[in-house]
N, C-alpha and C positions, 0 to 999 in steps of 0.2 A: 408645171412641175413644182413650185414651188407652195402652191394646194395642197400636193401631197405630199410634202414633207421635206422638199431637197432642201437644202443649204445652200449649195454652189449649183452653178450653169457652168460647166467649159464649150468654149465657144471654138471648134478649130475652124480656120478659114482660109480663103486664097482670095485675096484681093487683087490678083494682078489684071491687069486692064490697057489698055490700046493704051498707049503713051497720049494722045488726043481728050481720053476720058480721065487719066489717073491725074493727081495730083496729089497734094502734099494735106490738103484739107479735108480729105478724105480721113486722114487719123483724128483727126478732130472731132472730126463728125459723128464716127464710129465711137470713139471713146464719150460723148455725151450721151448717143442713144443708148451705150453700154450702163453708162452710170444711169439714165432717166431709168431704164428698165429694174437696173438693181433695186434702187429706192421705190420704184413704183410695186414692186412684188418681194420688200425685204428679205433679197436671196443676193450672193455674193456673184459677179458675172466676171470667169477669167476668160480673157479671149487669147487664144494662140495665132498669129498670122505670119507669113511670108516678108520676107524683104527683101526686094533688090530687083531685077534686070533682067530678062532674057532677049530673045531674037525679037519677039512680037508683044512682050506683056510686062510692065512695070508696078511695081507693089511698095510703097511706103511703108507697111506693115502699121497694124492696127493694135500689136500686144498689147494687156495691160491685166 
């Protein structure tokens, strides 16, 4: 995308995961490969994600 001329990526997403899988390192994670990606293809990367709890599925959320 950034090839052809984008600026920005928005990223929306749902990260929610089996309480077993999710953790708190997960934003971490997400927000480096967000930043490795932006620098690697000088395009700006917003990501939108989820936060909080349900019956089956927990999200730390990834914004940024």
């Amino acid at each position: 995308m950034g090839a052809q001329g984008a600026t920005a990526l928005f990223v929306p997403t749902n990260n929610g995961l089996p309480p077993t899988r999710a953790h708190a390192e997960l934003v971490a994670h997400a927000k480096n490969v967000d930043i490795a990606r932006a620098v690697e293809n000088r395009i700006w990367v917003i990501r939108a994600d989820v936060a909080g709890r349900t019956a089956e599925l927990v999200s730390y959320g990834s914004s940024g």
